[in-house]
Short mmCIF file of the C-alpha atoms (twelve columns), coordinates in Angstrom:
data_MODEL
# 
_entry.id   MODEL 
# 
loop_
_atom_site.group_PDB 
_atom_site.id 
_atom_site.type_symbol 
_atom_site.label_atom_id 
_atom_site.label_alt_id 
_atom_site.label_comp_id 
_atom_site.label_asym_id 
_atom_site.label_seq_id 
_atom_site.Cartn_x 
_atom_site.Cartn_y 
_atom_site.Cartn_z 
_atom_site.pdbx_PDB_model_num 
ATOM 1   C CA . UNK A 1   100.009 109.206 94.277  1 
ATOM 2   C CA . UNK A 2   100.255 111.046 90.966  1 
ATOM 3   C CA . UNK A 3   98.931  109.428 88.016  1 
ATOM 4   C CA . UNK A 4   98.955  109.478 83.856  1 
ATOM 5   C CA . UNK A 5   96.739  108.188 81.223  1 
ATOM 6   C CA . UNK A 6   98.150  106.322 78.117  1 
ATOM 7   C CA . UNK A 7   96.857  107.230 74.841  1 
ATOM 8   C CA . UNK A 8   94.763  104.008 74.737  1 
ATOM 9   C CA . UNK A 9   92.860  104.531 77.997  1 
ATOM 10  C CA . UNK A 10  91.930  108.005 76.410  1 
ATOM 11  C CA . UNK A 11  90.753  106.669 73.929  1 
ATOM 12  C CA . UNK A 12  89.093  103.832 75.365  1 
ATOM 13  C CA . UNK A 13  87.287  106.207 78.450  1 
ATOM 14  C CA . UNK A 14  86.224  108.790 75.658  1 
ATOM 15  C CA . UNK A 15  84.339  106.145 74.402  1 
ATOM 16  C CA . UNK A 16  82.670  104.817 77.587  1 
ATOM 17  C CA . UNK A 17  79.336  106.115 78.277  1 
ATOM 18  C CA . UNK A 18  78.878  109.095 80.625  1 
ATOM 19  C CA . UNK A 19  76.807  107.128 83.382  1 
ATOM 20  C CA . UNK A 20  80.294  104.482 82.768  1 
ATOM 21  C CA . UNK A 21  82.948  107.430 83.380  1 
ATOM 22  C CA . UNK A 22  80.997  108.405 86.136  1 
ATOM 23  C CA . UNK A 23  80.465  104.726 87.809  1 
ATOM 24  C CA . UNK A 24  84.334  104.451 87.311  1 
ATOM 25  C CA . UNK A 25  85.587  107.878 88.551  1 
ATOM 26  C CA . UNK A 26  82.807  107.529 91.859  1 
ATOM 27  C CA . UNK A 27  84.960  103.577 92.491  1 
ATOM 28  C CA . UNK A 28  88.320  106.110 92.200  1 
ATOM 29  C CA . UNK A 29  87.045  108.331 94.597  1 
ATOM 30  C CA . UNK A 30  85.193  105.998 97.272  1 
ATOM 31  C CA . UNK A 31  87.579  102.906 96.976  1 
ATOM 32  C CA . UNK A 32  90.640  102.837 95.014  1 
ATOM 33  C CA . UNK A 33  92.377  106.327 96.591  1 
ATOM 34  C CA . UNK A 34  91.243  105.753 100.059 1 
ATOM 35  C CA . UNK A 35  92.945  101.954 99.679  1 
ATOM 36  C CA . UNK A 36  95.974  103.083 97.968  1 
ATOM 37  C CA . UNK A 37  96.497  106.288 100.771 1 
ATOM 38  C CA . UNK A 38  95.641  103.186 103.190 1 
ATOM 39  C CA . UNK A 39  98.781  101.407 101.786 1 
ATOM 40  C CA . UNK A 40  97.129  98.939  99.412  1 
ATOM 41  C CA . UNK A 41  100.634 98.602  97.605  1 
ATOM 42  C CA . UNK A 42  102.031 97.207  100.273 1 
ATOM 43  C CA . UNK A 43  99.832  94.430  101.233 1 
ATOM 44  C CA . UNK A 44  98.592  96.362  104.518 1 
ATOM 45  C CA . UNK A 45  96.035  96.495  104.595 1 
ATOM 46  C CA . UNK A 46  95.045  94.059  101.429 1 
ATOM 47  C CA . UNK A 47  93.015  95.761  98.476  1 
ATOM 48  C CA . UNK A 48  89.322  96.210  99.056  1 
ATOM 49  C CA . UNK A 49  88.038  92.857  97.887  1 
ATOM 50  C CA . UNK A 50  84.933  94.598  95.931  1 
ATOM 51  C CA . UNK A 51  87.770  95.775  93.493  1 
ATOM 52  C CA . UNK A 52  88.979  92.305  92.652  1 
ATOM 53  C CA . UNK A 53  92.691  93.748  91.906  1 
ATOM 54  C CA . UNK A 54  95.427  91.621  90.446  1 
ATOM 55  C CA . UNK A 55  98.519  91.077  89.222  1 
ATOM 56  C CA . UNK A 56  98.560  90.305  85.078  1 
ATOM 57  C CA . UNK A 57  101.650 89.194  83.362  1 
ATOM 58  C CA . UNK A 58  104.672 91.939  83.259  1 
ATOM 59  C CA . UNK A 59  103.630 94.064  86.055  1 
ATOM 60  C CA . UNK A 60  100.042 95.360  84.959  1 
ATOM 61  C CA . UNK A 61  97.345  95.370  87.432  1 
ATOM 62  C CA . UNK A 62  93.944  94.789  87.083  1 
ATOM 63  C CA . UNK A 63  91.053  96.749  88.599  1 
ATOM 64  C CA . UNK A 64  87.164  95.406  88.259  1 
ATOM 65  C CA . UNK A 65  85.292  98.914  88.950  1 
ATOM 66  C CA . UNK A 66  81.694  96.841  87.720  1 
ATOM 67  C CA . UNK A 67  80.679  93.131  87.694  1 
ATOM 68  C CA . UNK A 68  77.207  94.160  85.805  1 
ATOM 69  C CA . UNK A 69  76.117  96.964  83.822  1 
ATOM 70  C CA . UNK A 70  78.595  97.565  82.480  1 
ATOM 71  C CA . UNK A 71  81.337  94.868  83.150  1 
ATOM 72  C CA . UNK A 72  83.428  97.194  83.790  1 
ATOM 73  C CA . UNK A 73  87.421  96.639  84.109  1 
ATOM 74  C CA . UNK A 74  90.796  99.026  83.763  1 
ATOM 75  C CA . UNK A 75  95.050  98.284  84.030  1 
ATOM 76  C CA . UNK A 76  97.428  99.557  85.164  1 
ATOM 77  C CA . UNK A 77  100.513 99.819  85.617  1 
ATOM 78  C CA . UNK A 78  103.349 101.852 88.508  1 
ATOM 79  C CA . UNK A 79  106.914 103.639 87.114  1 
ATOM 80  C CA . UNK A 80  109.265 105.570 88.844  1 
ATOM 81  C CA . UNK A 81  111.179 108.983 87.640  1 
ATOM 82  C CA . UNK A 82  113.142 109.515 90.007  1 
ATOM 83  C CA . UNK A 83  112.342 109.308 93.855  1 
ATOM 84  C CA . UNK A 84  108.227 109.816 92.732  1 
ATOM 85  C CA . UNK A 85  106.052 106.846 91.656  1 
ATOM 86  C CA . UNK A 86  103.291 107.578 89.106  1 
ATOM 87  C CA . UNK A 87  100.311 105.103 88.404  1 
ATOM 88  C CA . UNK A 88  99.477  104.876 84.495  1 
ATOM 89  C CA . UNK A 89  96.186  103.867 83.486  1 
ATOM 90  C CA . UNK A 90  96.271  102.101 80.461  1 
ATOM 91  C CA . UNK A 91  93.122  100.693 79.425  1 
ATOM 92  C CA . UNK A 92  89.389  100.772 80.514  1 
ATOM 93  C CA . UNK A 93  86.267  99.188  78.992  1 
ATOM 94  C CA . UNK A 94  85.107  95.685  79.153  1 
ATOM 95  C CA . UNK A 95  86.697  91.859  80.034  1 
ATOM 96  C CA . UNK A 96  88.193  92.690  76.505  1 
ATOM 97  C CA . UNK A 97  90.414  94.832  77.422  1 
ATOM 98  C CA . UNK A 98  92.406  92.195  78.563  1 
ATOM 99  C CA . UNK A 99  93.627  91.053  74.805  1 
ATOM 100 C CA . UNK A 100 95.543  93.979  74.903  1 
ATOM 101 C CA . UNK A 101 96.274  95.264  78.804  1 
# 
């Protein structure tokens, strides 16, 4: 799956610190990819449960990459163009990020 960043998530991840990017981009890599190529979408099999995804209002999703140091959290959200999907990241930082998802 392809994905895009919204102009808030760059913002927000430019400001994380670099051990943060890095804690977030190693959950990508050894979690969230292998569970989405695994059909996590679908249901089968569910979401790795160490990711605590979920569904927020208006079809944003909700990823917990950290529970301590930092508390880290990101949304998301899918669109289609066409017959390809693309995931959009839209914001990453703290619980906060959740005033605006």
């Amino acid at each position: 799956m392809t994905y895009r960043t919204a102009g808030a998530f760059d913002g927000d991840f430019g400001g994380l610190p670099t051990e943060h990017r890095d804690l977030f981009l190693s959950v990508l890599r050894d979690h969230f990819l292998p569970a989405i190529a695994a059909g996590g979408f679908t249901g089968t099999p569910p979401w790795p449960k160490r990711l605590r995804i979920h569904q927020l209002a208006g079809g944003v999703y909700s990823i917990t990459w950290s529970f301590t140091g930092p508390d880290g959290r990101a949304t998301f959200h899918l669109e289609r163009e066409g017959d390809e999907t693309f995931l959009v990241w839209r914001r990453i930082g703290t619980h906060d990020i959740y005033d605006r998802p």
